[in-house]
N, C-alpha and C positions, 0 to 999 in steps of 0.2 A: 389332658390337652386343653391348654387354653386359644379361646379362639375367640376374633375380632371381627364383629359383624357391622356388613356394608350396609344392613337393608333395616332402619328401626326406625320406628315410628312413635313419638311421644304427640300426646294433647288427643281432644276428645274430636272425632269426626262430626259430621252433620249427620252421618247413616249410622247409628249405635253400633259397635263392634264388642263384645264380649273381651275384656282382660285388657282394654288399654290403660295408658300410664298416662298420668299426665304431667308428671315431671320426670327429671332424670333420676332422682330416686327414687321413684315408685318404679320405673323402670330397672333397676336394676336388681330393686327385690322383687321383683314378677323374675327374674332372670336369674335368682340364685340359685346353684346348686345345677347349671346349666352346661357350667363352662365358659359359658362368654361372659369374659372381662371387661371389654372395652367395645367401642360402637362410633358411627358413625349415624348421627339421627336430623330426622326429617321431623318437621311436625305439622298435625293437620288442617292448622290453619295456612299455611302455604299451598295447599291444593284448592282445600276449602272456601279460605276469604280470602285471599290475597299473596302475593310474593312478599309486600312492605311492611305487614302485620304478621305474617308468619316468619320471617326473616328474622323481626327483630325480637320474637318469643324465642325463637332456635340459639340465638347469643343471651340472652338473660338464661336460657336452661343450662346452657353448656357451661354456664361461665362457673368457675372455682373449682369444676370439677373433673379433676384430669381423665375419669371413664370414660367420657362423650367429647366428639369431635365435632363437629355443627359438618350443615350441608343447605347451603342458599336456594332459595327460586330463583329463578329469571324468565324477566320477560324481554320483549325485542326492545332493542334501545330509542328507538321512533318512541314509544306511544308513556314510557314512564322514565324521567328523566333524573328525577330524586333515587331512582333507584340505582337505574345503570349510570352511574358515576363516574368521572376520569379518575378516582380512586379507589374504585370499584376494586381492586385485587390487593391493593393497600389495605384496604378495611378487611377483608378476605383474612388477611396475615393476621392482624391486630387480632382480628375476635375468633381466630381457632377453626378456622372454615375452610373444609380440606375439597369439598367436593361442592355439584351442584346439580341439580336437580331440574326440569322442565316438563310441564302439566300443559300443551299446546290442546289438548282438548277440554281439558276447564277451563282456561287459561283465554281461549277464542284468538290462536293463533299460529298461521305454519311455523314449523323447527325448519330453517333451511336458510340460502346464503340472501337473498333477495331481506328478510326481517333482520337477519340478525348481521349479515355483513361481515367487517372485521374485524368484528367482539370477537366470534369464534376463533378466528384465527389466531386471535391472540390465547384465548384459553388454550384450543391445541399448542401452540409453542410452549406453554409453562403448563403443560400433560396435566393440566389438572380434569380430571373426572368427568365427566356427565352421566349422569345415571339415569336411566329411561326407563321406567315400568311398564310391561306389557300389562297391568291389571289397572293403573292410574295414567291412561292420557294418549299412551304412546302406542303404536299398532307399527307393523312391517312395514307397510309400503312407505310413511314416512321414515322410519327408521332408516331403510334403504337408501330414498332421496337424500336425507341428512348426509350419512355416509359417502354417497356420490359425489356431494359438495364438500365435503371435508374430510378428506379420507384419511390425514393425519390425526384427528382427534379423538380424543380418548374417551371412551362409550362404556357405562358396564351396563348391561341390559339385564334388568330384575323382575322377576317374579312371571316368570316364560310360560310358566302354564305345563301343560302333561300330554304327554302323547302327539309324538312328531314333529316338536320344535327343534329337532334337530336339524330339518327341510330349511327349516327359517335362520336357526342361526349358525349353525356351520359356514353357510359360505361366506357369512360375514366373518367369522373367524379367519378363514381361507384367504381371502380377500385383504383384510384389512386388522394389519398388527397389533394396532393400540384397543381392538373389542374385548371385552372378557364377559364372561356370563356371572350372575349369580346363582350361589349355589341351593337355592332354598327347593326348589319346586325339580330342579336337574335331577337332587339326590334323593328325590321319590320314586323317581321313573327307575324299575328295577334295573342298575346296571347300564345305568344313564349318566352317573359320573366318571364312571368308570372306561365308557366308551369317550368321554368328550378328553380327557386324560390321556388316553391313548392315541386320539387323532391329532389332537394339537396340544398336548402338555399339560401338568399341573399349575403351570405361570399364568395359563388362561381363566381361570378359575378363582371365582373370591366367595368366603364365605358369607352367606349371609341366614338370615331367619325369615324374615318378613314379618318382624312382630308388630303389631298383635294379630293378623290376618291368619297365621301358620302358626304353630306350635312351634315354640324353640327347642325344645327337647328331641321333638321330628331333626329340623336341620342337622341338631348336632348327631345324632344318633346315625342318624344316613352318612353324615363323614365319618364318622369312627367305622361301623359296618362295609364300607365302602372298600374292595377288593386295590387297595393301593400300597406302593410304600409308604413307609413312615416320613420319607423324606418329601413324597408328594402332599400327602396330608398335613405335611406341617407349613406346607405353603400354601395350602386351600385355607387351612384354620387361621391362621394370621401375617404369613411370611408376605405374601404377593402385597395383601392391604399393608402392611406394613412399609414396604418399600412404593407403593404409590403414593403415599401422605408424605414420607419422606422426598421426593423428588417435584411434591410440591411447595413444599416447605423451605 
């Protein structure tokens, strides 16, 4: 099973982490022999120093290398104007940048329609991604608010944490079509992917690792063990990520 992950992490943090990469090849041979082929990466100077410093490290990494897919920061269009650009999804196409990312608590700003206006709206229209970490920035109750104001847009919510996120993110599943979870921390909770599967489908669902924070062998291990069809698991491992890059592309 080859499988494509939403949730990777390339460049060295400011809090040391055991086993990161700091390029895309170091990344991929920390990942050999794993199963995941291909990725979608963040890096941590984007949390860390900045959107405009980290942005431009995530396109010099990705670049020539068809295994990595980049994933941008953003911040609200008010306060950095070199960044959010009126060619902002233009540049997006050029440099290989399928998804994006938003750090509102390092970041020292709300996620919601008053900052960001109708940027979002526009990313919801061309379903491109936002990925929200519950362990980097993001917490429910804003998640929530976000959602209330953008109910169309497309959210994958990463690294959810153990025991009873189901309370948190079910009803955003329930609620709101374009949500999917990642699958790094689900498929630890015994019988946790398996239930979120059953309530609302295998489509819901994207594979990811959370490297380097998680073991990648864990993720993949939890999906292959994972009481599913084959036809469910081949859309957690890369089918669903698959057709989101493509519909943004």
């Amino acid at each position: 099973m080859n499988c494509v992950d939403i949730n990777l992490q390339i460049g060295r943090s400011q809090v040391p982490q055991y086993g990161q990469a700091s390029t895309v090849a170091e990344l991929f041979q920390a990942l050999d022999g794993t199963g995941i082929t291909r990725g979608v990466v963040w890096h941590a100077a984007q949390r860390d120093g900045g959107p405009d410093v980290g942005n431009a490290l995530v396109n010099q990494a990705i670049a020539g290398d068809d295994r990595a897919l980049g994933c941008w920061a953003i911040v609200p269009p008010h306060t950095d104007h070199d960044l959010m650009t009126d060619d902002f999804f233009d540049r997006m196409r050029a440099e290989r940048i399928v998804a994006l990312r938003a750090f509102p608590e390092a970041h020292r700003y709300q996620l919601g329609r008053v900052t960001f206006g109708s940027f979002l709206d526009e990313v919801a229209e061309r379903r491109v991604p936002v990925l929200l970490s519950l362990r980097f920035g993001a917490d429910w109750p804003g998640v929530y608010r976000l959602l209330a104001e953008y109910p169309t847009l497309t959210v994958v919510l990463c690294d959810l944490g153990l025991w009873g996120q189901d309370r948190q993110s079910w009803p955003l599943l329930a609620e709101y079509p374009n949500v999917y979870l990642e699958s790094s921390l689900v498929s630890l909770e015994a019988g946790g992917l398996e239930a979120v599967v059953q309530a609302y489908g295998a489509e819901r669902v994207l594979f990811g690792s959370g490297f380097p924070f998680h073991y990648p062998h864990a993720a993949v291990l939890g999906l292959l063990q994972a009481e599913l069809t084959e036809v469910d698991r081949e859309k957690i491992a890369s089918g669903n990520l698959r057709r989101m890059v493509e519909e943004v592309a």
